[in-house]
N, C-alpha and C positions, 0 to 999 in steps of 0.2 A: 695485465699488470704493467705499470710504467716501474721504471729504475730510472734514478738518479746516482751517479757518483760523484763525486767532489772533491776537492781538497780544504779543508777547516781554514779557517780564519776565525780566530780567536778576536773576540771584544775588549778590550782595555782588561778592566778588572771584573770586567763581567757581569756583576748586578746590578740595578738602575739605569742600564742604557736608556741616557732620556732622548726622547726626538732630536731637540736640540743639537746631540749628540752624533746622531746619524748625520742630518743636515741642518748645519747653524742658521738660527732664525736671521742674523743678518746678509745670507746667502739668499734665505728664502724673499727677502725682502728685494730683493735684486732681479729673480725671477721663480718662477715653480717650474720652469719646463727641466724637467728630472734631465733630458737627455745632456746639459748644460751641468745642470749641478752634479749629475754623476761624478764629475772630477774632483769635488769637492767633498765625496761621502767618507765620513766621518772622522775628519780631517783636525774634530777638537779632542780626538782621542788618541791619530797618529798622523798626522801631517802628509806622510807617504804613502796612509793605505790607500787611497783610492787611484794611484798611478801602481800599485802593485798586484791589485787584482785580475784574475784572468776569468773569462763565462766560464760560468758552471762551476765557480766554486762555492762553496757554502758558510755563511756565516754562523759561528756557535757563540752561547751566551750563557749569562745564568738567571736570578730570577728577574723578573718585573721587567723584561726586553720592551723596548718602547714606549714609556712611562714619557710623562708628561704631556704636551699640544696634544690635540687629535689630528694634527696634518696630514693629510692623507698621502702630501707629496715624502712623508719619512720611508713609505714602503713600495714608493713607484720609483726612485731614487736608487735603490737594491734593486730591485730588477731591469732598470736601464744601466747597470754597473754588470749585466749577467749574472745574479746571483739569483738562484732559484728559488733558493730556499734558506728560511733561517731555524737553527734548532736552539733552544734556550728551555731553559730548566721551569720558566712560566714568561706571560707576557699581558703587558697592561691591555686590558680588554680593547682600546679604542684603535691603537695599533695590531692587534690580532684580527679585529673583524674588516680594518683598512685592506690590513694583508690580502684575504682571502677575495675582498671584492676587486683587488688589482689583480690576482692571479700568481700572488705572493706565499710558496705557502710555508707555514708558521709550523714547527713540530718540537711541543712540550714533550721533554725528556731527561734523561740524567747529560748530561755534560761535563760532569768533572775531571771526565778522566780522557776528554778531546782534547789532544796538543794540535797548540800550531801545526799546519802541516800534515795534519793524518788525514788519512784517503778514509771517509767516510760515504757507506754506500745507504740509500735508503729504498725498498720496496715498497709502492704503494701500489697496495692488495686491497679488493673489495671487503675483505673482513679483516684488515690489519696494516698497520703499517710497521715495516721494521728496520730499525733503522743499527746500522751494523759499524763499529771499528774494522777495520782493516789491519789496522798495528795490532789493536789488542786482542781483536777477534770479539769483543764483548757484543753480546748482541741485543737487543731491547728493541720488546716488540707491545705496540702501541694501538689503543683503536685509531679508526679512520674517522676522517669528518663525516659526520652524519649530515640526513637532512638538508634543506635548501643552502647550507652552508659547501659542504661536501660535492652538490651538484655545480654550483657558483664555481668550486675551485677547477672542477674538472672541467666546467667550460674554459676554461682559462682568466674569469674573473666575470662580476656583475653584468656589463657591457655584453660582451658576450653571449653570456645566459640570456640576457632580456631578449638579444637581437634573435637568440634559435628558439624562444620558446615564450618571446609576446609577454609573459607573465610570469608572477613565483607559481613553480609547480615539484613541490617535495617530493623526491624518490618514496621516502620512507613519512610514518607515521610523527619521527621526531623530528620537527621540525624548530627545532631551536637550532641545530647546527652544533651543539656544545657537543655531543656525542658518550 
């Protein structure tokens, strides 16, 4: 079982986080090496967040998190900023399956009732992930990535899995990853 704990950081107003938004396309245009632009993550939303982040906090959302571009640098961006992980209530597929092949990982869930600031803990268990409040104690327990997806993330992203194991090789029979 890994655990992750965190502290929330809340997304602006929460739904339609477009790429853009994470990291502006004329930042992108300047360079993609995330470890640079991490200063600059999502700075058309708050100016200050990204000099207020600390590792290993967690960003929360609500639906359609990452809509728009397919940029892959939206979600290597976050995790050169130390963010493990992002929970959002859904996420535009191209930024969800970005996530997972950088080693990003992405957890569809309720959110509404994540403040700023709550210590949010998440277990990730071979048949479950559950992902816990700490203020409010609410717990919400979730399947796990399945499938060549699942295995990608637990290598620590695409990269990785290719380098241990030469080719895709699915744990399980589902191998879409959707789970």
């Amino acid at each position: 079982m890994t655990r992750l704990t965190g502290r929330a950081r809340r997304v602006g107003g929460g739904d339609d986080v477009n790429t853009d938004y994470i990291i502006s396309s004329t930042r992108k245009r300047e360079t993609i090496d995330e470890q640079i632009l991490k200063r600059c993550l999502l700075e058309a939303v708050d100016p200050g967040f990204a000099a207020s982040v600390r590792a290993g906090d967690l960003l929360v959302a609500g639906k359609n998190f990452g809509c728009g571009s397919a940029m892959e640098v939206a979600a290597t961006v976050i995790l050169a900023a130390g963010i493990p992980a992002v929970l959002a209530k859904s996420f535009a597929r191209s930024f969800y399956r970005n996530a997972i092949n950088n080693g990003l990982l992405p957890i569809e869930c309720d959110t509404s009732d994540i403040a700023e600031g709550d210590t949010i803990s998440i277990a990730l268990e071979e048949s479950r992930v559950v992902v816990t409040n700490e203020r409010t104690g609410r717990r919400e327990v979730r399947p796990p990535l399945s499938g060549i997806a699942g295995d990608i993330l637990a290598a620590g992203g695409l990269v990785p899995y290719l380098r241990r194991e030469g080719t895709f090789r699915p744990r399980s029979a589902d191998a879409t990853g959707v789970g």
